[in-house]
Biotite code that builds the C-alpha atoms (Angstrom):
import biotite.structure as struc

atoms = struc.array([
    struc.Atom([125.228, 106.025, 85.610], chain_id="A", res_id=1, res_name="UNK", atom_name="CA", element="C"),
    struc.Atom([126.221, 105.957, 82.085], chain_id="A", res_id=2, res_name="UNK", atom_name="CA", element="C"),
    struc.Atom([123.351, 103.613, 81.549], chain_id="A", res_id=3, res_name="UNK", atom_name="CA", element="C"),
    struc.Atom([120.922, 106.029, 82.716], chain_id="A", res_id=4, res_name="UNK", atom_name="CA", element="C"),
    struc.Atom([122.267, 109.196, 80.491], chain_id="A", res_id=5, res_name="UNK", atom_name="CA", element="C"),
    struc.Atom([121.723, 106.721, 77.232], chain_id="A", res_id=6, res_name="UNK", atom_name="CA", element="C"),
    struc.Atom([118.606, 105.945, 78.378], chain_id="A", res_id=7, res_name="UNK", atom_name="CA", element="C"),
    struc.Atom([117.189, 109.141, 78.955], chain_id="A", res_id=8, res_name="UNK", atom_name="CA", element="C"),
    struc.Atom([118.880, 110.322, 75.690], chain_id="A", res_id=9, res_name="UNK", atom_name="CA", element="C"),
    struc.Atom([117.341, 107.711, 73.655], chain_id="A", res_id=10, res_name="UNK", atom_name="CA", element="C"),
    struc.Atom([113.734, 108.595, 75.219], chain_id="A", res_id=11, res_name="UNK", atom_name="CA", element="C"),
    struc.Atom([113.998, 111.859, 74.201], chain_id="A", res_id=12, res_name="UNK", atom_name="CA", element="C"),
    struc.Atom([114.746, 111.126, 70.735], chain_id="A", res_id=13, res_name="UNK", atom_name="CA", element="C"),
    struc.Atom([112.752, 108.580, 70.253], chain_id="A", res_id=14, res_name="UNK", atom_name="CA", element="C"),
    struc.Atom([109.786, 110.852, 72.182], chain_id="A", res_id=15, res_name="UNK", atom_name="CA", element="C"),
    struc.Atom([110.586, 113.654, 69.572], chain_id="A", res_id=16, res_name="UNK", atom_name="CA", element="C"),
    struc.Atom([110.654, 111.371, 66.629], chain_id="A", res_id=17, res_name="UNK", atom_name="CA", element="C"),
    struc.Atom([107.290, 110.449, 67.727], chain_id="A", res_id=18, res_name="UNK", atom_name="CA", element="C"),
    struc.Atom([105.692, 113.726, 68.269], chain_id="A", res_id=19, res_name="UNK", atom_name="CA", element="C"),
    struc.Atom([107.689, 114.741, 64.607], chain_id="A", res_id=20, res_name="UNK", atom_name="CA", element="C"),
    struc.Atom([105.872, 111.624, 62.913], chain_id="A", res_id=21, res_name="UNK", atom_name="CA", element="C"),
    struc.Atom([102.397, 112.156, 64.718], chain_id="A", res_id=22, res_name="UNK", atom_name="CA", element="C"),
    struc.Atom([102.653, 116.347, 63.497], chain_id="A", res_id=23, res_name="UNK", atom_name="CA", element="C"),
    struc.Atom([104.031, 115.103, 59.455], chain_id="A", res_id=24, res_name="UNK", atom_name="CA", element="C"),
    struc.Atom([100.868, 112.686, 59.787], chain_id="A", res_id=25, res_name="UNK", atom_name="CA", element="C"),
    struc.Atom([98.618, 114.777, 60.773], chain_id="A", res_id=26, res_name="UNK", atom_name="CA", element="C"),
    struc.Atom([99.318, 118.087, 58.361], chain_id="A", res_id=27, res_name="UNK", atom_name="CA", element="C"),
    struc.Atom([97.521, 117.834, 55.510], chain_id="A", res_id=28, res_name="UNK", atom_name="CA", element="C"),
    struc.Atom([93.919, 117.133, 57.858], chain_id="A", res_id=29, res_name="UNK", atom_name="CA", element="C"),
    struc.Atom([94.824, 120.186, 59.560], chain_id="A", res_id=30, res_name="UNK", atom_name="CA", element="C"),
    struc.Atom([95.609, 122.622, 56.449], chain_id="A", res_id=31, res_name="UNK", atom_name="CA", element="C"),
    struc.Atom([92.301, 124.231, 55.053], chain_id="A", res_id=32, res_name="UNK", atom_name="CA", element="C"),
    struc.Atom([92.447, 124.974, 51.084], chain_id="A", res_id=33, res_name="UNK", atom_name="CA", element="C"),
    struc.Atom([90.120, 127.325, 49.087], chain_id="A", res_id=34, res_name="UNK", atom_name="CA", element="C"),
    struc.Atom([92.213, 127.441, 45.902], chain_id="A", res_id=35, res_name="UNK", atom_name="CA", element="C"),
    struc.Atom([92.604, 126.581, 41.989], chain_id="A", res_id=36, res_name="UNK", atom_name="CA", element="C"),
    struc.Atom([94.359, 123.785, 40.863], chain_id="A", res_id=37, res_name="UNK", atom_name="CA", element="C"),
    struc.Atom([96.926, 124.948, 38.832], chain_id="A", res_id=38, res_name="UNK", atom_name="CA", element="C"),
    struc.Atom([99.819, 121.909, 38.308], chain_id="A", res_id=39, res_name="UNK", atom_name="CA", element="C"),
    struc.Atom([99.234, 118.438, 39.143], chain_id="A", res_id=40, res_name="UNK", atom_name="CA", element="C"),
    struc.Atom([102.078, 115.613, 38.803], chain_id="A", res_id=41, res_name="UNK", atom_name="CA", element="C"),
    struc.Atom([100.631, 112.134, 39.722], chain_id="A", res_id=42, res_name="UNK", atom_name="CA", element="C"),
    struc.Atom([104.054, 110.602, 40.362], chain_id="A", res_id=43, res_name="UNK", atom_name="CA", element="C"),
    struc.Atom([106.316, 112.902, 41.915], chain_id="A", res_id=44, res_name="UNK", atom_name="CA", element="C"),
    struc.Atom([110.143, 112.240, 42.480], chain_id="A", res_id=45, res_name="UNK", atom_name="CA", element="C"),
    struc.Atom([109.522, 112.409, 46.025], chain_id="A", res_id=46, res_name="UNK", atom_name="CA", element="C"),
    struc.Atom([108.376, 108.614, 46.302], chain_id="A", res_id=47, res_name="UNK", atom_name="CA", element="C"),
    struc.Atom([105.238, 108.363, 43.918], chain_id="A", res_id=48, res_name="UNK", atom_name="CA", element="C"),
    struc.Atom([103.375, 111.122, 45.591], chain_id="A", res_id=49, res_name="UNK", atom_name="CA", element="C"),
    struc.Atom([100.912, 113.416, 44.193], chain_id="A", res_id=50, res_name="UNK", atom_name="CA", element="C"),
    struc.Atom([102.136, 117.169, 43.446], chain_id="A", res_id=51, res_name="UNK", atom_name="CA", element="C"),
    struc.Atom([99.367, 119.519, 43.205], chain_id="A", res_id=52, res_name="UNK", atom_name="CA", element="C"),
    struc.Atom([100.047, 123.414, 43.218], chain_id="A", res_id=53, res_name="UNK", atom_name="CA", element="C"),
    struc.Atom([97.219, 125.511, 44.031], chain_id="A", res_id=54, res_name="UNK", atom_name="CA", element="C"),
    struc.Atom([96.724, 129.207, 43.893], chain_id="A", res_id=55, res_name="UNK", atom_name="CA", element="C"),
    struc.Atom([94.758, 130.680, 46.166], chain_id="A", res_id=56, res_name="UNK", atom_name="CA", element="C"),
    struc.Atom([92.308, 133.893, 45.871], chain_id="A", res_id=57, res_name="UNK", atom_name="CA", element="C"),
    struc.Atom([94.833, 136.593, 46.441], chain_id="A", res_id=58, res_name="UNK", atom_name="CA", element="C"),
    struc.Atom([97.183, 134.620, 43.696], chain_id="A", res_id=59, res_name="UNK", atom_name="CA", element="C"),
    struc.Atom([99.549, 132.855, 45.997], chain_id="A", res_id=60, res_name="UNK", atom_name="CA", element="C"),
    struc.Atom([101.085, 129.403, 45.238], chain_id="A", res_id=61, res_name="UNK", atom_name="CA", element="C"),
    struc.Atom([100.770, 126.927, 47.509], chain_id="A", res_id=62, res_name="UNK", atom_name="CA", element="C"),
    struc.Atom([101.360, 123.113, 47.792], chain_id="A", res_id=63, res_name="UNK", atom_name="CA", element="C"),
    struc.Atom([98.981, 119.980, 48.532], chain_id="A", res_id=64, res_name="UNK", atom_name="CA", element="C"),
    struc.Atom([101.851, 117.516, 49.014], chain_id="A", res_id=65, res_name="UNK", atom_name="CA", element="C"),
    struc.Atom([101.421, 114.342, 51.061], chain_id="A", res_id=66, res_name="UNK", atom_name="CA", element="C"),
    struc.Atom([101.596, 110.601, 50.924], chain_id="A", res_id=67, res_name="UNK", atom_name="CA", element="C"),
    struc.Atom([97.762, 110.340, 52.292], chain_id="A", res_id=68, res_name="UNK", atom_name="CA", element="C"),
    struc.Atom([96.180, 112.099, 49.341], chain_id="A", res_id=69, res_name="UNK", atom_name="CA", element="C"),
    struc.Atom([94.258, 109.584, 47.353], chain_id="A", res_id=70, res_name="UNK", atom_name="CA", element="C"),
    struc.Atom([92.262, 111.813, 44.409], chain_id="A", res_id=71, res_name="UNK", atom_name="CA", element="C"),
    struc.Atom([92.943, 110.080, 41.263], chain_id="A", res_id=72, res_name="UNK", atom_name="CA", element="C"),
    struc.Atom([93.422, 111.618, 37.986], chain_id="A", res_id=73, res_name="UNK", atom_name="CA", element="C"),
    struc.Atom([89.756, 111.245, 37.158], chain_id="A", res_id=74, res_name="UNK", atom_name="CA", element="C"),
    struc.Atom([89.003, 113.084, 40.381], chain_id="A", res_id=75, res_name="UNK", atom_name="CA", element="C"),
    struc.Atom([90.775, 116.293, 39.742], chain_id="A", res_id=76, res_name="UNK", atom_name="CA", element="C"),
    struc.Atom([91.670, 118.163, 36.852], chain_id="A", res_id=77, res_name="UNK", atom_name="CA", element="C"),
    struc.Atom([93.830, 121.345, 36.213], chain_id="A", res_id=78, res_name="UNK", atom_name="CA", element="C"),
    struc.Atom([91.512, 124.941, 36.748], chain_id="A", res_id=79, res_name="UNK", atom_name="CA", element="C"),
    struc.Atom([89.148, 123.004, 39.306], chain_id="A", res_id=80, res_name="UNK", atom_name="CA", element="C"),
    struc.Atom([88.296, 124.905, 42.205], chain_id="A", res_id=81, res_name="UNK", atom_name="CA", element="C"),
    struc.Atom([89.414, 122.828, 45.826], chain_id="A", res_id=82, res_name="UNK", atom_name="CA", element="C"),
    struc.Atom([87.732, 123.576, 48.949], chain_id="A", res_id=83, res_name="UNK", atom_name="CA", element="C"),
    struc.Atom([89.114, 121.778, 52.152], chain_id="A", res_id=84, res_name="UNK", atom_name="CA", element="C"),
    struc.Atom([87.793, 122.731, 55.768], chain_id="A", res_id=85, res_name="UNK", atom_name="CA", element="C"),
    struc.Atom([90.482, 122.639, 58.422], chain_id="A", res_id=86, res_name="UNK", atom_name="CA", element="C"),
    struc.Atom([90.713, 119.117, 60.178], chain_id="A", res_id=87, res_name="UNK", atom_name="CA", element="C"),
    struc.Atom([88.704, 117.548, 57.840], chain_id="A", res_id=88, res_name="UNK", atom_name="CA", element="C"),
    struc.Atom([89.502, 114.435, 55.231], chain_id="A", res_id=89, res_name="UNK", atom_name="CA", element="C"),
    struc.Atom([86.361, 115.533, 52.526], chain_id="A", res_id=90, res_name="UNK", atom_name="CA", element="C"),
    struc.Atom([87.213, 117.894, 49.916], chain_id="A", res_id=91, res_name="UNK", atom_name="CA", element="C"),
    struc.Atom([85.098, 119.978, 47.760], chain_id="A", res_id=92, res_name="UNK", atom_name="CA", element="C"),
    struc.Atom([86.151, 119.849, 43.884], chain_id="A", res_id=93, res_name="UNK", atom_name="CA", element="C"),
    struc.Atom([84.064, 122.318, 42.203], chain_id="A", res_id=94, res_name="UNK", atom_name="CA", element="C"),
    struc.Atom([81.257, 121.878, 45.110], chain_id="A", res_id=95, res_name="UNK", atom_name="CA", element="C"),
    struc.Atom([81.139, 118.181, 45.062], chain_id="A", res_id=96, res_name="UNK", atom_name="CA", element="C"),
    struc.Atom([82.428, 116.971, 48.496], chain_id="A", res_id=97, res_name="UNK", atom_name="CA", element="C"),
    struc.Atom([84.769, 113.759, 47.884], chain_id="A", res_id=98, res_name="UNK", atom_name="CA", element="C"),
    struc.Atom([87.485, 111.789, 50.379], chain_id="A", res_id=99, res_name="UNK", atom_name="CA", element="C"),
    struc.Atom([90.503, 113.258, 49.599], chain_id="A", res_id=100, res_name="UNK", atom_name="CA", element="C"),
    struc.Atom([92.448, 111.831, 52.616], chain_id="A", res_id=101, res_name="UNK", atom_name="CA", element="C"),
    struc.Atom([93.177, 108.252, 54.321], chain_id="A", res_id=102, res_name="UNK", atom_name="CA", element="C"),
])
């Protein structure tokens, strides 16, 4: 009986570590952007990734934050204007549509 607790205990972790890894994956293809590029750090503390603070049209701050970005410095450049449709992997820097997503 004790067997049987564990296991079901272990499938729901496991089932909501999976559904938590699957959502973290999938966030930056489901965020849409229409903002400035305002701060960019290359090599963040947070494990190498890119840090890029945008400010939208109204003049808040946001962040574009994730391990699957792969602009390059040459790609982007602070006061470029980044367009991203919703569920998408192209980006628009300054009209020019370019992968901005593995």
């Amino acid at each position: 009986m004790k067997f049987i607790a564990f296991f079901l205990m272990v499938a729901a972790v496991l089932g909501i570590g999976g559904l938590n890894s699957y959502f973290d994956y999938k966030e930056p293809e489901s965020r849409s952007l229409d903002s400035w590029v305002t701060f960019i750090d290359w090599k963040s503390k947070n494990h190498g990734m890119p840090l890029i603070l945008l400010t939208r049209k109204n003049g808040t701050k946001e962040k574009f934050h994730h391990t699957r970005i792969i602009l390059a410095a040459e790609d982007l450049k602070i006061g470029d204007h980044l367009v991203k449709a919703r569920n998408s992997k192209i980006c628009e820097i300054n009209g020019e549509p370019i992968l901005c997503l593995k």
